[in-house]
Structure formats: structure tokens, C-alpha cells
C-alpha positions in Angstrom: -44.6 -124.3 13.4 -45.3 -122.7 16.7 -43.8 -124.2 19.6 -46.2 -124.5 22.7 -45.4 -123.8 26.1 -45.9 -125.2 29.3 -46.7 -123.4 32.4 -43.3 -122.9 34.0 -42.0 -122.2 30.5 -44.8 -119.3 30.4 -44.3 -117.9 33.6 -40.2 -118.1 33.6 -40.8 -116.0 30.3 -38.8 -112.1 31.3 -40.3 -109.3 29.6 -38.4 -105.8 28.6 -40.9 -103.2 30.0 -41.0 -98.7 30.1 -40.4 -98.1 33.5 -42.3 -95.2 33.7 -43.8 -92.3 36.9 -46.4 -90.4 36.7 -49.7 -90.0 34.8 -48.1 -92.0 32.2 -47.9 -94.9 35.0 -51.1 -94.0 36.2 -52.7 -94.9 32.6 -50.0 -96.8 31.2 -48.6 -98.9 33.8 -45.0 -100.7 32.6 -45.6 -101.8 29.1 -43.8 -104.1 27.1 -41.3 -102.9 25.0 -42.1 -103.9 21.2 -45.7 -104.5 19.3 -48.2 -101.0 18.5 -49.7 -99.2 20.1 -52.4 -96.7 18.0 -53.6 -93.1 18.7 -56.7 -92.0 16.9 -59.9 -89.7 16.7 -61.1 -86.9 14.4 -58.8 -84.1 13.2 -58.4 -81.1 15.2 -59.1 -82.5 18.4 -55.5 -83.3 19.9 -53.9 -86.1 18.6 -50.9 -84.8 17.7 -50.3 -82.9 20.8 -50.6 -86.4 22.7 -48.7 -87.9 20.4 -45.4 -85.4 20.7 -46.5 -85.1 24.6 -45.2 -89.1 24.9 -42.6 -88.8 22.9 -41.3 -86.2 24.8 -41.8 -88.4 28.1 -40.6 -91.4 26.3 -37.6 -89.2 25.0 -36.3 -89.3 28.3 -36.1 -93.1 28.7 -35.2 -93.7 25.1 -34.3 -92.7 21.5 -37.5 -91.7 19.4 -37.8 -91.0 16.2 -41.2 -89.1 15.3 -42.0 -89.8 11.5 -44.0 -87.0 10.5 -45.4 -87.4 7.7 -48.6 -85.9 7.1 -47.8 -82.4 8.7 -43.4 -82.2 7.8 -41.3 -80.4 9.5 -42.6 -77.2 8.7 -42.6 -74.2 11.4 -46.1 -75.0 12.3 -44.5 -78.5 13.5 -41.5 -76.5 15.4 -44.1 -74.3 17.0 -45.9 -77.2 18.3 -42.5 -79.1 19.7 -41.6 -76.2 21.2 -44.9 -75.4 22.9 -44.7 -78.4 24.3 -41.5 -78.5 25.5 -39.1 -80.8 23.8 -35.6 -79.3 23.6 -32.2 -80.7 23.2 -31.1 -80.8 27.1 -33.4 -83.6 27.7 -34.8 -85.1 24.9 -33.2 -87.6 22.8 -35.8 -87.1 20.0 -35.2 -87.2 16.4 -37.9 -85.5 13.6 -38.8 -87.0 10.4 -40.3 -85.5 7.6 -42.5 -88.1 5.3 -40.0 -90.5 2.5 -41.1 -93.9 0.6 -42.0 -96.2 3.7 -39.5 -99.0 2.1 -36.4 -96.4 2.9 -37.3 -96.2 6.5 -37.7 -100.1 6.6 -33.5 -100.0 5.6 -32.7 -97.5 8.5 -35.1 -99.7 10.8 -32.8 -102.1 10.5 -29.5 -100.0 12.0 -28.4 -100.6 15.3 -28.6 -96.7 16.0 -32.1 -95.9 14.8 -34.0 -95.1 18.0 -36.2 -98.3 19.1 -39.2 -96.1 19.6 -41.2 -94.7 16.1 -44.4 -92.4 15.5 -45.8 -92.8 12.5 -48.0 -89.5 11.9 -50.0 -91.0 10.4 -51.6 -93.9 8.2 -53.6 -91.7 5.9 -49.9 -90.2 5.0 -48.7 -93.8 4.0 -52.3 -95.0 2.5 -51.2 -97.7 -0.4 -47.5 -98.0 1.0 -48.6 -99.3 4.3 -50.6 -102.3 4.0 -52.3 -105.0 6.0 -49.4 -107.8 5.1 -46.7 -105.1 6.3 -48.9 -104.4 9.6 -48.4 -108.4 10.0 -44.7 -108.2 9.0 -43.3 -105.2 10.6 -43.2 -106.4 14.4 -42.1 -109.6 13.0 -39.0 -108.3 11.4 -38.3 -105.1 14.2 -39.3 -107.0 17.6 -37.3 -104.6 19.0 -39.0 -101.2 18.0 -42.4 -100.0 19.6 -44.3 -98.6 17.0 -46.9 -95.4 17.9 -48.8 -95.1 15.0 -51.9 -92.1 14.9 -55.0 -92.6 12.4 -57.8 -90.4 11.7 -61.1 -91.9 13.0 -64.4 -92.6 10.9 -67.5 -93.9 12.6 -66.1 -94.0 15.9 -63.3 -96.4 14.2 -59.6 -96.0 12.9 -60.1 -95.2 9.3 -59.5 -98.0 6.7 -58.8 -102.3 6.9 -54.9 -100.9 7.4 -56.2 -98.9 11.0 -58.6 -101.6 12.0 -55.9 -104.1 12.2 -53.7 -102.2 14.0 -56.2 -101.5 16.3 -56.7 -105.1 17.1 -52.8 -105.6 17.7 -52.1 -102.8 19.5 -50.8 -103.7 23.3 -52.0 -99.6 24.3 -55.0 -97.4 23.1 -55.7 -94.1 22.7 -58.7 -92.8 21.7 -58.9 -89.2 21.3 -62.3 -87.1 21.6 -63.1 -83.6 21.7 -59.2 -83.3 23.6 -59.9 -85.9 26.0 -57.9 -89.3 25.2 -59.3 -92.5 26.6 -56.7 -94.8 27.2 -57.4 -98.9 27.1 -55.0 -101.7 27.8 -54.9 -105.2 27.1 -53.7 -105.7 31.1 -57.1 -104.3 32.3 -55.2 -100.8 33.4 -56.2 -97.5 31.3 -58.2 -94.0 32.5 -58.4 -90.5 30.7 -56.2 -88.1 30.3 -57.3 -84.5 29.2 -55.6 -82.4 26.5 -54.5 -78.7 26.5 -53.8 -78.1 23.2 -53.1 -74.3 23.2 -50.4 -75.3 26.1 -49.5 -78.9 25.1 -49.7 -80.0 28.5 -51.6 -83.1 29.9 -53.8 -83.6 32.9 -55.2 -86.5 34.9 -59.0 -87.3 34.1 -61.2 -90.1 35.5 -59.5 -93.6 36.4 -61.9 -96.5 34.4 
């Protein structure tokens, strides 16, 4: 059973946070380490770019694994981490090509695997990713923030699986026409706009 708290109990509760500058502070603020956080619109109109454009920041904080399963690690893949900058100077960022869900579940579990993970994407995973292990996963890895991108249908995550983690999910990112709308459950957020052709990111409109 759940234990309640009091008050003080709540607010002597500490929190480990991303410290982090720039237009990722702008629309992130300091999140909490831990939890989801989802990335998701139509194909072809940047998600992947904003996805490897914060894991290169967050590369430079922490160790980040990038699953990528739909695409692999194919040259089109190296092209696109190279366009956008992520090199082995300063990026502590580690590429995954797709393999059974339950084998990355054992690595999860070692103290070196980096404590932040893309998963690129649900549709890759669909049947081997399920609502119960949506519900388990932060449960078991408290310590790893998962990124997970979805394809979008009817202005939604696709599927029961993408719904639900777009009801857990601490940040948003909604991705249209190369624009990504950011919400947060903290009140902050804003746009962001998306150069695709030079994987770069600009500041939009503040919400």
C-alpha cells in the first residue's frame, strides 16, 4: 500500500534534475531525472532530427544510449548524426540498432548502461512493447529517463501503447510540419523550430 505524506514530508522531498542552458532551458526548464518523456507527429516532418538534436545536448551532461530501431544504423543514420553534429570529443552517445525488447531489459539493468534511452520508435517494438511494460518499466529502471518517439494519427500518438505514454510523460513534444511544440507538466514549454537539412534548432514563440 501507498504510504501518504504529510506536507513537510512533501516538501523536504529532493529531486535529481538536468541542469541544463539554453533553448533547452528556455523550453525545458530542469527536469527530473527518471519517468518519459514522448516525441511524436507524422513522418517526415523532423522527429528524428529533434530527437538526435537532445541527445546530442543531453550527451554532454550524460550517457545516452539512442535505440534505433526502426531506421538501424545504416549510413542514412550516420549521415544524419553527423549532420548534426555528434562526434566522439564531446558526446558520450552510444547507437543501437533494433534487438528483442526483453534483451535490452537485461542490459538496463547494468550499472554502466547510460541512464538516458531513445526508443526510435513504438511502431518498431509494436506487440513487444505493451501497456503493462509502459506501467512496469519506470517502476523497475527509476533511474533511466526514457525518450520514446511515435508516429502520430489523428492528431494523437498512434496506438493504446502511445496514448499511455503520452499521459505519463513528465515533457512533450509534438512535432508538426518541423516545428515541435513543447508542453510540460510544470506549466513551462514554447516551440522550437526544426532545420532538418542542417539539424539545427531555433527558438520559436514562448506559450
Amino acid at each position: 500500500m501507498a504510504r501518504g505524506l504529510s506536507p513537510k514530508q512533501l516538501y523536504e522531498k529532493k529531486f535529481k534534475t538536468f541542469e541544463f542552458e539554453g533553448i533547452w532551458k528556455d523550453i525545458l526548464g530542469e527536469p527530473e531525472r527518471g519517468g518519459y518523456w514522448l516525441i511524436y507527429g507524422l513522418e517526415k516532418n523532423g522527429k528524428s532530427t529533434l530527437a538526435l538534436s537532445l541527445a546530442k545536448y543531453l550527451s554532454t551532461l550524460e550517457k545516452v544510449a539512442y535505440i534505433s530501431a526502426e531506421e538501424g544504423t545504416d549510413k542514412s543514420f550516420q549521415q544524419r548524426c553527423k549532420r548534426i553534429g555528434i562526434n566522439v570529443k564531446d558526446h558520450k552517445f552510444m547507437a543501437y540498432p533494433y534487438d528483442l525488447f526483453e534483451e535490452y531489459l537485461e542490459q538496463f539493468k547494468g550499472r554502466q548502461f547510460p541512464k538516458v534511452v531513445f526508443i526510435d520508435n513504438l511502431t518498431a517494438y509494436d506487440g513487444e512493447i505493451d501497456k503493462k511494460l509502459i506501467l512496469q518499466l519506470t517502476r523497475d529502471y527509476p533511474k533511466i529517463t526514457f525518450i520514446i518517439l511515435a508516429h502520430e494519427e489523428r492528431k494523437e500518438p498512434v496506438g493504446a501503447v502511445g496514448r499511455l505514454v503520452k499521459k505519463l510523460s513528465k515533457r512533450i513534444f509534438h512535432v508538426v510540419g518541423l516545428k515541435a511544440i513543447v508542453t510540460n507538466r510544470d506549466g513551462l514549454g514554447g516551440e522550437c523550430l526544426i532545420d532538418d537539412k542542417k539539424g539545427l534548432l531555433y527558438h520559436g514563440t514562448n506559450n
